[in-house]
Backbone atoms as SQL, in Angstrom:
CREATE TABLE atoms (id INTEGER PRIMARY KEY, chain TEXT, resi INTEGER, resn TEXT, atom TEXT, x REAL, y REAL, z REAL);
INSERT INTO atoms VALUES
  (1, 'A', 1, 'UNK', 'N', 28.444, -28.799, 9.270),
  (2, 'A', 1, 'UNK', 'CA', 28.894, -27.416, 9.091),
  (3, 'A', 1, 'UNK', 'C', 30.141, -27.399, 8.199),
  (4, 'A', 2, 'UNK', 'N', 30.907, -28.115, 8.569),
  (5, 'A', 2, 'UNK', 'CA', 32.236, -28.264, 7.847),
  (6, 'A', 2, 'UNK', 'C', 32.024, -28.746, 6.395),
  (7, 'A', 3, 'UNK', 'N', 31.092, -29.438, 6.365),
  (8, 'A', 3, 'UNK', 'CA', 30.810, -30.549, 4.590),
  (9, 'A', 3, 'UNK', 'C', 30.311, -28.629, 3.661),
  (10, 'A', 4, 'UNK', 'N', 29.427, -27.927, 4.414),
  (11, 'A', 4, 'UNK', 'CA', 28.396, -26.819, 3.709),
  (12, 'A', 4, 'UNK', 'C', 29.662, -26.165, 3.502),
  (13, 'A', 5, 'UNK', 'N', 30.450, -25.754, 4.332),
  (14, 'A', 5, 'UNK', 'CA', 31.452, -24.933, 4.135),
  (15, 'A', 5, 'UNK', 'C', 32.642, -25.388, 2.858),
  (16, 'A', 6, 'UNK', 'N', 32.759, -26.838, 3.237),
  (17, 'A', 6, 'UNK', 'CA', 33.666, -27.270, 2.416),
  (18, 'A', 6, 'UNK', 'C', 33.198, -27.246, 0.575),
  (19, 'A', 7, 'UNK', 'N', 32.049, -27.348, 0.216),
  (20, 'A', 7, 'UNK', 'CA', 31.173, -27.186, -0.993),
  (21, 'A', 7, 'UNK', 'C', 30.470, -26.136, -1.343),
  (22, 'A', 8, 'UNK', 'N', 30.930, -25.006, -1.588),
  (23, 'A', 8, 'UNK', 'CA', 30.487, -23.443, -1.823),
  (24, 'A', 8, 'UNK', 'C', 30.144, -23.115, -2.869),
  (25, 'A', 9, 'UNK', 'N', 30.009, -24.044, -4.181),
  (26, 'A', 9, 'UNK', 'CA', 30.077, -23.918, -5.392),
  (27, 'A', 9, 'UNK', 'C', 28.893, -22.803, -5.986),
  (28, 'A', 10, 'UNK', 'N', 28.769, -22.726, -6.958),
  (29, 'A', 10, 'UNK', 'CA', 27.908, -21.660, -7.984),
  (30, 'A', 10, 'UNK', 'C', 26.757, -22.412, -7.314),
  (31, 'A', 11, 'UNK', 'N', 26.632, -23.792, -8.047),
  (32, 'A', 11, 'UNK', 'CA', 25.219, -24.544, -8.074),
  (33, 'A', 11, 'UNK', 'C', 24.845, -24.509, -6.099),
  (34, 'A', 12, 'UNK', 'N', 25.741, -24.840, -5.438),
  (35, 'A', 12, 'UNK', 'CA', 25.353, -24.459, -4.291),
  (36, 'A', 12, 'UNK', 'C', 25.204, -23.890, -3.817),
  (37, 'A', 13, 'UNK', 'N', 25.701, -22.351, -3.752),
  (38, 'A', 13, 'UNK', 'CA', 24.982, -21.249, -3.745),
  (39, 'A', 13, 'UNK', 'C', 23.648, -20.965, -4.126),
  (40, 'A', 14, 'UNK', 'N', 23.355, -21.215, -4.807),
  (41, 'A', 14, 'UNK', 'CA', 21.897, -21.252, -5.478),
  (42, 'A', 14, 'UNK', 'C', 20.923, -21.383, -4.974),
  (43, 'A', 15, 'UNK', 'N', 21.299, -23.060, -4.464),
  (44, 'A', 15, 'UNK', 'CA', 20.567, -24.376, -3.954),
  (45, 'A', 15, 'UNK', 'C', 20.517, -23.640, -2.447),
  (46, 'A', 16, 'UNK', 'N', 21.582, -22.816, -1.469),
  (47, 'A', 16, 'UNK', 'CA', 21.576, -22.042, -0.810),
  (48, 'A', 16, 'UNK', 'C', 20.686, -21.143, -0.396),
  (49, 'A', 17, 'UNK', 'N', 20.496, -20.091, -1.488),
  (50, 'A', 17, 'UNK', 'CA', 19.758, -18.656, -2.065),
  (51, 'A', 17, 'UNK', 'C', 18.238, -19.587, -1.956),
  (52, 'A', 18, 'UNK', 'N', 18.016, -20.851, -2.727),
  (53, 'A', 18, 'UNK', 'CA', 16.624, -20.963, -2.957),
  (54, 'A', 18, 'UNK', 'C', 16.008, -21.722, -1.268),
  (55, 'A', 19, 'UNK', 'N', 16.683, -22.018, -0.797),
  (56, 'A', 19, 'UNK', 'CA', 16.504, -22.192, 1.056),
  (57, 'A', 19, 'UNK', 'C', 16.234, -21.377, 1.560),
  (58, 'A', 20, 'UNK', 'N', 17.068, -20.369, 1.859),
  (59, 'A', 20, 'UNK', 'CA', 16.995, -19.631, 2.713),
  (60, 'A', 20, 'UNK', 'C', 15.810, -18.873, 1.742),
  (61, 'A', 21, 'UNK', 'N', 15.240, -18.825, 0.116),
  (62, 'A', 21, 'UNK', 'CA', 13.623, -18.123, 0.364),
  (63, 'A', 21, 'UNK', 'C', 12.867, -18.763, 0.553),
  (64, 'A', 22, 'UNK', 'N', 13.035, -20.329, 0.253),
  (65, 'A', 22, 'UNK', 'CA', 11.832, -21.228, 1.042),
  (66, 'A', 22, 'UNK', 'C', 11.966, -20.842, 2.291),
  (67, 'A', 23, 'UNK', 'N', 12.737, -20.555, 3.598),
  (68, 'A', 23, 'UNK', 'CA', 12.486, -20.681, 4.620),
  (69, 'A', 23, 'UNK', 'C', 11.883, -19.551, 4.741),
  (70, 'A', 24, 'UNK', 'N', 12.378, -18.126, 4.280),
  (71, 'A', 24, 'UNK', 'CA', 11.453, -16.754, 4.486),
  (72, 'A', 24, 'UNK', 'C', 10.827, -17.283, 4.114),
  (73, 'A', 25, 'UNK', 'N', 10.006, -17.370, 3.077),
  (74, 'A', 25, 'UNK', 'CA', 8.427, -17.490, 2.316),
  (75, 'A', 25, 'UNK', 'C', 7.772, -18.781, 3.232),
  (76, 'A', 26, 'UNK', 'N', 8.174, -19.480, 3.966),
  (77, 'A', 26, 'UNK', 'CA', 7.505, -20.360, 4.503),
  (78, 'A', 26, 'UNK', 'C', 6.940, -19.699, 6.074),
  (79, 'A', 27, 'UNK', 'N', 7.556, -18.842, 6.523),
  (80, 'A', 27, 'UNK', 'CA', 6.856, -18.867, 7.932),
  (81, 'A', 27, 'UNK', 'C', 5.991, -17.513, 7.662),
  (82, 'A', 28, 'UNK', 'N', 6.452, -16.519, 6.464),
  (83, 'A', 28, 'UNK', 'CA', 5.819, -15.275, 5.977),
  (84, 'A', 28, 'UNK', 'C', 4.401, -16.094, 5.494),
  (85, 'A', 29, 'UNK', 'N', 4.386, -16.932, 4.653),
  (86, 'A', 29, 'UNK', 'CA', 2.755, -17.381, 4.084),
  (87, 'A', 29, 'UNK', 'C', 2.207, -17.985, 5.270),
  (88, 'A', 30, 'UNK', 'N', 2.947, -18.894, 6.139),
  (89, 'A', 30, 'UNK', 'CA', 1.957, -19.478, 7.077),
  (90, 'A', 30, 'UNK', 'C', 1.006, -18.808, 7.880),
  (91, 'A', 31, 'UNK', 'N', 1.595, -17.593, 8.352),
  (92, 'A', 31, 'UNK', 'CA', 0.412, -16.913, 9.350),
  (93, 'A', 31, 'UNK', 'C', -0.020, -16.035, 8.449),
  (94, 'A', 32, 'UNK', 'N', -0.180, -15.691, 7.001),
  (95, 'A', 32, 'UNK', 'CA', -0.500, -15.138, 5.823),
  (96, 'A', 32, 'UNK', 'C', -2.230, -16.061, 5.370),
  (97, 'A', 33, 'UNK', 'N', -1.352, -17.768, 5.250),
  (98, 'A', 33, 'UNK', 'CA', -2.082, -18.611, 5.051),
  (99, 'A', 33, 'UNK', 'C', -3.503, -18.647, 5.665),
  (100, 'A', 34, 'UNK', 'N', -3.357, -18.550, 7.021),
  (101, 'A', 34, 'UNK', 'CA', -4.285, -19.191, 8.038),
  (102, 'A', 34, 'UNK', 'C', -5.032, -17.909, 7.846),
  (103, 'A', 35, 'UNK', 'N', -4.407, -16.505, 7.875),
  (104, 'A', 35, 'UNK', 'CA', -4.831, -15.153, 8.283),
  (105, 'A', 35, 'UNK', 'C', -6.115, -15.412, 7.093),
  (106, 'A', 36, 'UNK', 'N', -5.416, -15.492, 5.766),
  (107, 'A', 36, 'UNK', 'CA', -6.681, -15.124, 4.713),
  (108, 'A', 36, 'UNK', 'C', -7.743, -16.401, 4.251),
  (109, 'A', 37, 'UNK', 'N', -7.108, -17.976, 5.408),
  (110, 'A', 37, 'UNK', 'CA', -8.239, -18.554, 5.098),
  (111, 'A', 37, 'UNK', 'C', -9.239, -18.172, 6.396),
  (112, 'A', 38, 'UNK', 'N', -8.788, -18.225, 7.136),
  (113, 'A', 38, 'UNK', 'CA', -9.701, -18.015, 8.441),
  (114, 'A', 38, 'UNK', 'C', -10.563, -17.086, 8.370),
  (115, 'A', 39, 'UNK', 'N', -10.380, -15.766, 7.910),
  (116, 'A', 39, 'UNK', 'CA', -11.283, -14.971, 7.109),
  (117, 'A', 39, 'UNK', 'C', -12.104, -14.896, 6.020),
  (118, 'A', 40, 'UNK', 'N', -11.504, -15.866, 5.080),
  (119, 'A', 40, 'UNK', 'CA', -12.413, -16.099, 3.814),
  (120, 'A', 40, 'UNK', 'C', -13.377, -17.052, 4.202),
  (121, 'A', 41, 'UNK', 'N', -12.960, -18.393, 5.373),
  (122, 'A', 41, 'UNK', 'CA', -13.668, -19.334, 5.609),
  (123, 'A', 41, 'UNK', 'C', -14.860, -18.442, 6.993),
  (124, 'A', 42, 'UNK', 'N', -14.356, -17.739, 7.684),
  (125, 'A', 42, 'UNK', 'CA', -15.065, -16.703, 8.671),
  (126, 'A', 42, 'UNK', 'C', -16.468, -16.245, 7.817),
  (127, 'A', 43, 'UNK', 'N', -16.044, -15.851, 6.918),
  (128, 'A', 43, 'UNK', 'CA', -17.160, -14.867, 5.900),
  (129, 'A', 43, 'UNK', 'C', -18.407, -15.485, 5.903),
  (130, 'A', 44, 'UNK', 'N', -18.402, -17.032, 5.183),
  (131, 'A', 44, 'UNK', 'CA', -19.136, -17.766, 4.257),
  (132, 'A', 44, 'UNK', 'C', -19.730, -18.358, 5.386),
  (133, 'A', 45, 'UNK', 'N', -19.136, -18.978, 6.318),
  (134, 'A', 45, 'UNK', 'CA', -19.688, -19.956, 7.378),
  (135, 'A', 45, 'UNK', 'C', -20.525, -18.979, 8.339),
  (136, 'A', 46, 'UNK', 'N', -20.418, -17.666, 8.415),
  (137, 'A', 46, 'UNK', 'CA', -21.077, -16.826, 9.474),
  (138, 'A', 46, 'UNK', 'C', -22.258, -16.550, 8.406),
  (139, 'A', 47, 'UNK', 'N', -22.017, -16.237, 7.114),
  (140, 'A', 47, 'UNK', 'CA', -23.329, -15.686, 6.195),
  (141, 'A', 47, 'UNK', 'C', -24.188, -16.870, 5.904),
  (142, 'A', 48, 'UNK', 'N', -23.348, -18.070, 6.049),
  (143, 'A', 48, 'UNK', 'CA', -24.461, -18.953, 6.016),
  (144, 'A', 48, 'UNK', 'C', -25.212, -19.161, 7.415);
C-alpha cells in the first residue's frame, strides 16, 4: 500500500486507469461471456 502510494506518477496512473478497466471489463464480459456462448452454443446443439 505504502510502495502504490509512494509512486503516483503520470505513467502510473495510467498503468492504474488501465487496471482498474481490466478489472471492470473482466467480471462485466465474464457472465457476458458464458451468457452469449451458452446461448449461441444452446441454439446449434438443440437444432442439431
Amino acid at each position: 500500500m505504502a510502495k502504490k502510494k509512494f509512486i503516483p506518477p503520470d505513467g502510473e496512473n495510467r498503468i492504474r486507469r488501465r487496471f482498474h478497466q481490466l478489472l471492470h471489463q473482466k467480471p462485466k464480459v465474464y457472465p457476458d461471456k458464458p451468457r452469449s456462448n451458452k446461448n449461441g452454443l444452446l441454439k446449434p446443439i438443440r437444432r442439431s
